[in-house]
C-alpha positions in Angstrom: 71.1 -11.7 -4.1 72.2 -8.8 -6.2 72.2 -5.1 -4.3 68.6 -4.0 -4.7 69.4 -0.3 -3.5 71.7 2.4 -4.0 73.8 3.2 -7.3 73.8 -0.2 -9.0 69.7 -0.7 -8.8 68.2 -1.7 -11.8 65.8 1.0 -13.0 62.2 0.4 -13.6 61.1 0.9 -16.9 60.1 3.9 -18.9 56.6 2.9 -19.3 56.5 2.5 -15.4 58.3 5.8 -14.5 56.2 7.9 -16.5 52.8 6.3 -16.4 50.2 9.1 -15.5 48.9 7.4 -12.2 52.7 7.8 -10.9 52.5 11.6 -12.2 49.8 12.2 -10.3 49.4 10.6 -7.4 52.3 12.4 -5.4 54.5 9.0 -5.3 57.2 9.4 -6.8 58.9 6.7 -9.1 61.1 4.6 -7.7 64.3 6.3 -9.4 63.6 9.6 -7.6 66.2 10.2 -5.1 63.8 11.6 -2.4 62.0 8.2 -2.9 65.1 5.9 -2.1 67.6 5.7 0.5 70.9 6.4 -0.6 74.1 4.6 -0.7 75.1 0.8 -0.4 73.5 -2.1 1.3 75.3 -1.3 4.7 73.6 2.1 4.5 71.2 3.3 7.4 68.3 5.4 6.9 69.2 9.0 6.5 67.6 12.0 9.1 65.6 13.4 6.7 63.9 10.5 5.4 63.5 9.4 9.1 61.8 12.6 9.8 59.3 11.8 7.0 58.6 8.3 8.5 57.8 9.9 11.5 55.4 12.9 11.1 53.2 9.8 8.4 51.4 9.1 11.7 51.3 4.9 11.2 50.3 4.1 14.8 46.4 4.3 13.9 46.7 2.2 11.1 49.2 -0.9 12.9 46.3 -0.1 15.5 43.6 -1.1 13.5 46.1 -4.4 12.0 46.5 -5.8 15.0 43.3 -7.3 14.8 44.8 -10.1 12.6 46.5 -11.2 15.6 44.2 -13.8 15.4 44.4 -15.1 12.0 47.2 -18.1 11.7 49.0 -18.5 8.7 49.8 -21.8 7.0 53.7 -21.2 7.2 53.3 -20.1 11.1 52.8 -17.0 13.1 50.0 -14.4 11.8 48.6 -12.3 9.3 49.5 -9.2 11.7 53.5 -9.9 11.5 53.0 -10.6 7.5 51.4 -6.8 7.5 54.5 -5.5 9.0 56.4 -7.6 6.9 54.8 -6.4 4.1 56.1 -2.8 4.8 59.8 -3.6 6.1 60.5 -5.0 2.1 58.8 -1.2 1.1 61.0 0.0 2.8 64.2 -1.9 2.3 63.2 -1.2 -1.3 63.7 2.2 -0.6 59.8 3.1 -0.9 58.3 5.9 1.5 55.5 6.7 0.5 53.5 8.0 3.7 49.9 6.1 1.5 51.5 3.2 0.1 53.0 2.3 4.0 49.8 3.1 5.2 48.1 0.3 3.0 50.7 -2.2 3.4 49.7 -2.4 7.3 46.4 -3.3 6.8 46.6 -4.4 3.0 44.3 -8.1 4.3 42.4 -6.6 6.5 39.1 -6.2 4.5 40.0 -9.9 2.9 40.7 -11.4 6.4 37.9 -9.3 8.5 34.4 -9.6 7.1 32.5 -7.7 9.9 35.6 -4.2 9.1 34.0 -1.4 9.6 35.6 0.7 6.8 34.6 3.9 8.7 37.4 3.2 11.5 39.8 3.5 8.8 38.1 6.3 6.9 38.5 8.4 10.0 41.9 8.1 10.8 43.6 11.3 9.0 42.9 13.1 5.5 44.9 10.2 3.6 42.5 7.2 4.8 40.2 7.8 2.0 43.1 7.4 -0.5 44.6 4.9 1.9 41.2 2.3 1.4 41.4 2.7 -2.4 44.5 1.3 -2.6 43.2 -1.5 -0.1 40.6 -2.3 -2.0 43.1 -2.3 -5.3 44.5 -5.1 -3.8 41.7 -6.8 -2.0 40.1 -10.0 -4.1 36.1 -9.1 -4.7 34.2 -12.2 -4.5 33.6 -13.2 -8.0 37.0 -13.1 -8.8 39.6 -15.9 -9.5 42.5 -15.9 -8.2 44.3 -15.2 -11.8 41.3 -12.3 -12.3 41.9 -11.0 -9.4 46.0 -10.7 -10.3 44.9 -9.8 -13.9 43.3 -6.7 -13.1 45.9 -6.0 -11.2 48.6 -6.1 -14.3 46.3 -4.4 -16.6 44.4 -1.8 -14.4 46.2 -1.3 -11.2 48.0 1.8 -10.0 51.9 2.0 -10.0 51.0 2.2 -5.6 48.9 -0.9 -6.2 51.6 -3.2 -8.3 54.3 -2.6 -6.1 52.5 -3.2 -3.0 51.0 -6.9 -4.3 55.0 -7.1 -5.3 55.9 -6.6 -2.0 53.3 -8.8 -0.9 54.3 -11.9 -2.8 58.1 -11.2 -1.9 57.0 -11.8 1.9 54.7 -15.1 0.6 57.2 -16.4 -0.8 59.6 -16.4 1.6 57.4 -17.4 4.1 56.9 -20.5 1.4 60.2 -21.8 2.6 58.2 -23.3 5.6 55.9 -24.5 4.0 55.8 -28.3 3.7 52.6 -29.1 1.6 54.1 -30.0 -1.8 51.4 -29.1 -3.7 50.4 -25.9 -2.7 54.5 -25.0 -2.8 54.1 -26.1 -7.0 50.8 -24.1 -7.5 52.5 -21.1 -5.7 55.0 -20.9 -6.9 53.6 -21.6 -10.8 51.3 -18.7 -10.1 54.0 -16.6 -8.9 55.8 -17.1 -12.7 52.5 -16.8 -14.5 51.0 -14.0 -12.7 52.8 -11.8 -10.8 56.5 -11.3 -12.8 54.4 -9.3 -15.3 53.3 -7.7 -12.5 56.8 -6.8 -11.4 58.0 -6.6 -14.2 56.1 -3.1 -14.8 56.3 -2.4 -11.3 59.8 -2.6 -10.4 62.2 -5.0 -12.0 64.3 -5.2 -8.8 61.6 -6.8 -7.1 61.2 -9.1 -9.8 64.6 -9.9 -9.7 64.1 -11.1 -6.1 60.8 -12.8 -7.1 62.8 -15.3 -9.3 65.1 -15.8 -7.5 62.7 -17.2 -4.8 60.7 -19.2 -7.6 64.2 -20.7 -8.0 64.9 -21.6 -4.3 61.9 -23.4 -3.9 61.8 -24.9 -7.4 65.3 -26.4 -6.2 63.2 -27.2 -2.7 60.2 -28.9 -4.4 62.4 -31.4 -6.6 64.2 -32.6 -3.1 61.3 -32.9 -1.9 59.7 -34.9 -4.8 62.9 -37.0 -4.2 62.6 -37.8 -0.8 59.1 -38.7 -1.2 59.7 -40.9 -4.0 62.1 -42.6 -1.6 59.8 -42.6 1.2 57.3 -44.3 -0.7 59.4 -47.1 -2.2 60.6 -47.9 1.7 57.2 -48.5 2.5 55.3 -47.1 5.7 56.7 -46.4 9.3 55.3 -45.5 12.5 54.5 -42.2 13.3 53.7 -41.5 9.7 51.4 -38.3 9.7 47.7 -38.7 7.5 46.1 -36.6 5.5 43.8 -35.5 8.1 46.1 -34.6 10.7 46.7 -30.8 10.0 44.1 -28.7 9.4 44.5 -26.1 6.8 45.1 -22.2 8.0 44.8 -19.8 5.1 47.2 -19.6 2.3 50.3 -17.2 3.8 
């Protein structure tokens, strides 16, 4: 994969850098230098943007995540480490932004917790109520579709909101790699191309660079697959063949 960070990034575009939610919503665009680490891939984080990690007080809000514990995922583990997931490719992006880390913690928790209490949140610190916008940016309402929901996203959402549902997708997809259920790899992945590069595209074209290459992986992945089913079924069936029936489905990673 091409170096995502330091002097040979690919800049986002114009459009994106000078849109007026970036202006004023104290983010800075993702060519500012105070916005990125510096330097190579081999690069650490520098003091001073460690110093601005630390006083963003994210305890409370991984706090309040951890209640998705609980909540399996259909590649394995939980919908706690895809949280935290979520914010490591923020940050290896170079993005630290004290609201847009903030969100990424808890970005499913009013999806994935019906009974939240939004006033938990709301009381954490004097950037919670900008923290739950931006959760509720990226939160499906109910009587959206799924391409709606992503739609509004492309044509209404903040610069903060596209690059966290970039960011979002990036950990999906890799998570896809485990993923065995053919079908749901091939809608996935087809909504990924038809819905969420614009999305990148206007949010940060590095990510999107990353998102297609990922499409390609498990486009390569899904005609093997295809393959070896093809063959499976011409060789007829064999003990210890699993049904239909004998995984239930978690929710979509």
């Amino acid at each position: 994969m091409n170096d995502r960070r330091g002097p040979g990034f690919v800049a986002p575009s114009s459009a994106a850098v000078h849109s007026p939610d970036v202006a004023g919503s104290g983010m800075h665009p993702p060519t500012s230098p105070s916005f990125l680490f510096q330097g190579g891939p081999e690069s650490a984080m520098d003091k001073g943007t460690m110093i601005r990690l630390k006083e963003m007080h994210l305890a409370p809000y991984i706090q309040l995540s951890t209640v998705l514990i609980g909540k399996r995922r259909r590649s394995g583990g939980n919908m706690f480490r895809h949280q935290i997931d979520t914010m490591a490719i923020l940050m290896d992006y170079g993005y630290i932004d004290s609201i847009l880390l903030k969100a990424s913690v808890i970005h499913d928790l009013v999806e994935d917790v019906p009974d939240f209490d939004s006033d938990t949140l709301l009381s954490i610190d004097e950037e919670s109520s900008e923290v739950y916008r931006l959760v509720l940016e990226v939160t499906r309402r109910p009587i959206e579709s799924k391409p709606d929901f992503l739609g509004r996203i492309l044509a209404y959402g903040s610069t903060r909101a596209r690059v966290l549902k970039c960011a979002d997708r990036i950990s999906n997809m890799i998570s896809l790699g485990y993923v065995t259920d053919i079908e749901f790899v091939r809608r996935y992945t087809d909504e990924t191309e038809a819905c969420i590069y614009p999305i990148a595209d206007r949010a940060d074209p590095r990510m999107a660079t990353e998102l297609r290459e990922l499409v390609a992986t498990r486009t390569h992945y899904l005609h093997l697959m295809e393959g070896a089913s093809e063959h499976h079924k011409a060789s007829g069936p064999h003990q210890g063949q699993s049904r239909p029936g004998d995984f239930a489905e978690p929710p979509a990673p």
